[in-house]
FISE-436921 format. One record per residue: residue in three letters; residue number from 1; x, y, z of N, C-alpha, C in turn. Coordinates in Angstrom, 2 decimals, always signed. Example, Ala and Ser with C-alpha at 12.3 -4.5 7.8 and 13.67 -1.06 7.14 Angstrom:
<pts>
     r     k       npx       npy       npz      capx      capy      capz       cpx       cpy       cpz
   Ala     1    +13.19     -5.69     +7.80    +12.30     -4.50     +7.80    +13.20     -3.30     +7.80
   Ser     2    +12.85     -2.25     +7.08    +13.67     -1.06     +7.14    +12.90     +0.03     +7.87
</pts>
This chain:
<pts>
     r     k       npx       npy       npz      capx      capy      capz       cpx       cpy       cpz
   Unk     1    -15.67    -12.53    +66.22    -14.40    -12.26    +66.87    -13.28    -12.52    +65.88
   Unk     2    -12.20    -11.57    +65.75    -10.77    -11.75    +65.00     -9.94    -12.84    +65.32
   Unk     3     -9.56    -13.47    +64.27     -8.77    -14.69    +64.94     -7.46    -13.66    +65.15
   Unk     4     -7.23    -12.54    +64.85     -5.81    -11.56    +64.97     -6.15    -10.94    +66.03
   Unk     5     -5.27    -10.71    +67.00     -5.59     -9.51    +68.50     -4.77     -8.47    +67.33
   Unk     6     -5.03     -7.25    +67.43     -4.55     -6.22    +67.38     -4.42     -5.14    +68.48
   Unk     7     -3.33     -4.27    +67.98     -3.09     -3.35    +69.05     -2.59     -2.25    +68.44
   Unk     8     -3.39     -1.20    +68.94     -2.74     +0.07    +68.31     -1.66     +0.55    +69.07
   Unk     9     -1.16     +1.55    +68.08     +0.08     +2.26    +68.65     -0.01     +3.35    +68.54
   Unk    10     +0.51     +4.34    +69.35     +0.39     +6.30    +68.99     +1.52     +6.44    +68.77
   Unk    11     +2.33     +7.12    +68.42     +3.44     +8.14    +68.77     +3.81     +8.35    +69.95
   Unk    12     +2.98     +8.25    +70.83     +2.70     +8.33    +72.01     +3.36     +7.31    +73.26
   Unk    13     +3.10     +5.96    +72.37     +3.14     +4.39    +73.26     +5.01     +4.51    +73.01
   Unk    14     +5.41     +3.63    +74.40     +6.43     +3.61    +74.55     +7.08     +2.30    +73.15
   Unk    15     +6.26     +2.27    +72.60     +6.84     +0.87    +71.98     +7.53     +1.19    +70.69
   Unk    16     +6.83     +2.66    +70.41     +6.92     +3.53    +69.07     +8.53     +3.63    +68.64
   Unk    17     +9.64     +3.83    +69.54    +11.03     +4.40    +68.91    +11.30     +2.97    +68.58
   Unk    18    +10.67     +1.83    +69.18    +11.44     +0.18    +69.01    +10.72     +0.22    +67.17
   Unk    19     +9.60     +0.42    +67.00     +9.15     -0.40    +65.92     +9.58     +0.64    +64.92
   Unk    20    +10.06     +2.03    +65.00    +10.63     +3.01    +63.85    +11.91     +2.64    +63.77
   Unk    21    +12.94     +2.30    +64.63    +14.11     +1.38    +64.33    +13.99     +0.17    +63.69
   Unk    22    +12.94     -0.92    +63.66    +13.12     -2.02    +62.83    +12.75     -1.70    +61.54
   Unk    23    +12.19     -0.50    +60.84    +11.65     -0.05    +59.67    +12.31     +1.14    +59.02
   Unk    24    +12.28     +0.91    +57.21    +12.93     +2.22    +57.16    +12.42     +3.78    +57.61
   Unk    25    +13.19     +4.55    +57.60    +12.34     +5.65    +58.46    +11.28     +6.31    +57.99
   Unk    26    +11.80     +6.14    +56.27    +10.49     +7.33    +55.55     +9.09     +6.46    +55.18
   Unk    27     +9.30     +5.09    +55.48     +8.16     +4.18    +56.31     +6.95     +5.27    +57.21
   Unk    28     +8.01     +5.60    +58.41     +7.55     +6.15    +59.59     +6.73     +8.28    +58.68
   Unk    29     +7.28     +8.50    +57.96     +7.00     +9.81    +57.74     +5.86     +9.56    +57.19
   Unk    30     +5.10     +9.01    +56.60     +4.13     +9.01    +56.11     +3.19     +8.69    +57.07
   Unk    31     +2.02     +9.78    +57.25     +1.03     +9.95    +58.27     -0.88     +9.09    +57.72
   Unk    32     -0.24     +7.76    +57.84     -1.06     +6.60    +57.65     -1.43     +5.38    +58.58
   Unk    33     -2.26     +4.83    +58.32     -2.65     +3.37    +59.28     -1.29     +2.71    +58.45
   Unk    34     -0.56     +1.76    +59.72     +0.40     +0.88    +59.28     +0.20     -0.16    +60.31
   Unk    35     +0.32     -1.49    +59.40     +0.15     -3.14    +59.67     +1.10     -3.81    +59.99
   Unk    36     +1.42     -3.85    +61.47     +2.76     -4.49    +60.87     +2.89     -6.26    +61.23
   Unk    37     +2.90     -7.15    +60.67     +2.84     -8.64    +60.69     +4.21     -9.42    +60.46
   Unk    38     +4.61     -9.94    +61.32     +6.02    -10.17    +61.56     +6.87     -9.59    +61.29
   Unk    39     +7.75     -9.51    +60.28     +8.27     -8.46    +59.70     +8.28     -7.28    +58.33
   Unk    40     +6.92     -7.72    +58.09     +6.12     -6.80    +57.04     +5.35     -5.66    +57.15
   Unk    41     +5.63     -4.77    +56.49     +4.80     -3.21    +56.96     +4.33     -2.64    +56.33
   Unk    42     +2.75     -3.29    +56.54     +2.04     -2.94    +55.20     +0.85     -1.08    +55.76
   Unk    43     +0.84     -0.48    +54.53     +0.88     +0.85    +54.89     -0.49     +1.25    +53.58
   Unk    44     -1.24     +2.07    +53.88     -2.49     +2.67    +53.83     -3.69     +1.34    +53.01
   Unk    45     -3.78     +1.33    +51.89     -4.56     +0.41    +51.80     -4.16     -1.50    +51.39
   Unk    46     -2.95     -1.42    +51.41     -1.91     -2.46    +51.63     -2.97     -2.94    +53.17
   Unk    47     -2.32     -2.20    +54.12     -2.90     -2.68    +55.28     -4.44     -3.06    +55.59
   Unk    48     -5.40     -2.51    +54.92     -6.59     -2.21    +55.11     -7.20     -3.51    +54.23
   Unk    49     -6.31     -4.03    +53.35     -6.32     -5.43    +52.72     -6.38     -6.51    +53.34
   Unk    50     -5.29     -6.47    +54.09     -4.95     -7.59    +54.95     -5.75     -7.77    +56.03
   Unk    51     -6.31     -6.59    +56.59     -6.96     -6.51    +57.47     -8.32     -7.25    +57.32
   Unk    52     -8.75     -7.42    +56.06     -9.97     -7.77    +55.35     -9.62     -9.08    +55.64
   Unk    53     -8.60     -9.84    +55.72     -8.89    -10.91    +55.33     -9.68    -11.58    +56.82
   Unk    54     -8.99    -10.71    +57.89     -9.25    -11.53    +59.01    -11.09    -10.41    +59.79
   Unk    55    -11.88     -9.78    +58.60    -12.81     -8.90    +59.28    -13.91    -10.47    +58.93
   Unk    56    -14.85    -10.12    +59.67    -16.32    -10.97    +59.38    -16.64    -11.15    +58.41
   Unk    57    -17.52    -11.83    +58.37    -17.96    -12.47    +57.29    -18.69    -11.42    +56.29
   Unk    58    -19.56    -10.91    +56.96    -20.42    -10.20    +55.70    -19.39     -8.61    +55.19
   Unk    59    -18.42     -8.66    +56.09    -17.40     -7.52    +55.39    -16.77     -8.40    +53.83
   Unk    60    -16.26     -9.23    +54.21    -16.00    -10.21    +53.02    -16.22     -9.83    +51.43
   Unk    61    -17.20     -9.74    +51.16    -17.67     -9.23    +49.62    -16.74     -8.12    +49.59
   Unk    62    -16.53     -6.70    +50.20    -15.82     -5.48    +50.03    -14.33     -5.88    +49.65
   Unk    63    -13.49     -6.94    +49.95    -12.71     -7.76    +49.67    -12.50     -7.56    +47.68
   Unk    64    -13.53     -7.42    +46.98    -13.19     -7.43    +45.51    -12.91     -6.63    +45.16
   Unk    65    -13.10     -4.79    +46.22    -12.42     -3.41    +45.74    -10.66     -4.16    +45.50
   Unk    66    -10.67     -4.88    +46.31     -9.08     -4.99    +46.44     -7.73     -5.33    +44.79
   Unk    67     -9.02     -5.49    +44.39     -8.52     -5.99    +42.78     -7.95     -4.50    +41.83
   Unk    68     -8.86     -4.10    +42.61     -8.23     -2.71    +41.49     -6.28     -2.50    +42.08
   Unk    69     -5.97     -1.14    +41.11     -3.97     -1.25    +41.22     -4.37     -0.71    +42.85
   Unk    70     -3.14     -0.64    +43.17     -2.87     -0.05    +44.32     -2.33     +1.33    +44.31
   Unk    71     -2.12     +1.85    +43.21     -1.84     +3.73    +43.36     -3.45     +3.93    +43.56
   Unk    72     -4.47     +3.45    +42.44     -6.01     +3.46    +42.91     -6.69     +3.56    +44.17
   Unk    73     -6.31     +2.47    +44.74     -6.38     +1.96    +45.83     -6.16     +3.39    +47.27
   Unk    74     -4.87     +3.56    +47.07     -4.18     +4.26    +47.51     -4.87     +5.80    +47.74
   Unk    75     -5.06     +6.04    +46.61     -5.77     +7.41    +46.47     -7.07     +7.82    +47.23
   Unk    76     -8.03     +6.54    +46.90     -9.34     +6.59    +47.67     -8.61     +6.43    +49.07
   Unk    77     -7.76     +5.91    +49.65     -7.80     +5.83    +50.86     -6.99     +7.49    +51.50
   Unk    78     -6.35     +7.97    +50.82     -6.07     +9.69    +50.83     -7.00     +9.94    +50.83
   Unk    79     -8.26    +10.24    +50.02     -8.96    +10.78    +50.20    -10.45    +10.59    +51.05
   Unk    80    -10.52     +9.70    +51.66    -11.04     +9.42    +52.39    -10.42     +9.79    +54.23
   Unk    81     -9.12     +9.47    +54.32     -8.30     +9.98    +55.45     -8.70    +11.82    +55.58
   Unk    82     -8.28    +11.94    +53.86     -8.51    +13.81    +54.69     -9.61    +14.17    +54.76
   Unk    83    -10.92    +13.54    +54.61    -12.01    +13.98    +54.94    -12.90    +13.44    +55.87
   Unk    84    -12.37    +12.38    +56.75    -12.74    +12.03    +57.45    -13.54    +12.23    +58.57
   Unk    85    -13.09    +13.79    +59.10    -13.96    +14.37    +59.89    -14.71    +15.02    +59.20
   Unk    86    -15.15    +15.07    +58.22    -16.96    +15.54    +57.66    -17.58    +14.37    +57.40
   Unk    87    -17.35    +13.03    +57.63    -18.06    +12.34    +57.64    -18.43    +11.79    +59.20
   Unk    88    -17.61    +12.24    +59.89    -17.62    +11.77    +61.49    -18.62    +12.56    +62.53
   Unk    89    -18.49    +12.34    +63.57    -19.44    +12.73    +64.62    -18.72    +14.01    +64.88
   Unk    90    -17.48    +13.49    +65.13    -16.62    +14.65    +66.23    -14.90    +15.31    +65.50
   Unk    91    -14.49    +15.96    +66.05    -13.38    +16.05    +65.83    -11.89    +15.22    +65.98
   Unk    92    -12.66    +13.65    +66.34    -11.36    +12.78    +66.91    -11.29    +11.78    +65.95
   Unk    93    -10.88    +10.71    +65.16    -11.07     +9.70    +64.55    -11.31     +8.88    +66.04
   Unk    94    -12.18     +7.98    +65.05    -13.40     +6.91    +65.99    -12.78     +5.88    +66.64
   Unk    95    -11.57     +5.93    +65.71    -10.96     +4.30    +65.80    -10.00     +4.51    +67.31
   Unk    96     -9.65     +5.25    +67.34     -8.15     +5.55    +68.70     -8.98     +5.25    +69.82
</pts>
């Protein structure tokens, strides 16, 4: 179990125009997973970092990709986003 509750958000959720006002906007234009932890907004593999810290244990080791730069970083996680559905079951991402 996560010691973090998380909660997603759509475009959709009423909560969406509050949290694009506390951020800059072109934050919001970029069509990525975003983290947001008090007042920090961490965005494609920024987020997916942090997220590590609080995943299980045996995720843990994957934790040392994190060393490489972050344009690196960054890229694999582009390219992994746009191909996502050829690696998936269906036409929906899994996670929503």
């Amino acid at each position: 179990m996560l010691a973090v509750q998380l909660h997603v958000i759509t475009q959709y959720d009423l909560e969406y125009p509050n949290l694009q006002n506390r951020f800059n906007p072109s934050d919001w234009a970029v069509d990525s997973i975003k983290l947001i932890v008090g007042d920090q907004l961490y965005m494609k593999s920024k987020a997916i970092s942090a997220l590590m810290v609080e995943a299980h244990w045996y995720f843990q080791p994957l934790r040392i990709f994190f060393l490489l730069p972050t344009s690196l970083l960054d890229a694999v996680y582009d390219f992994i986003a746009k191909n996502r559905y050829l690696w998936g079951k269906g036409n929906n991402c899994e996670v929503i």
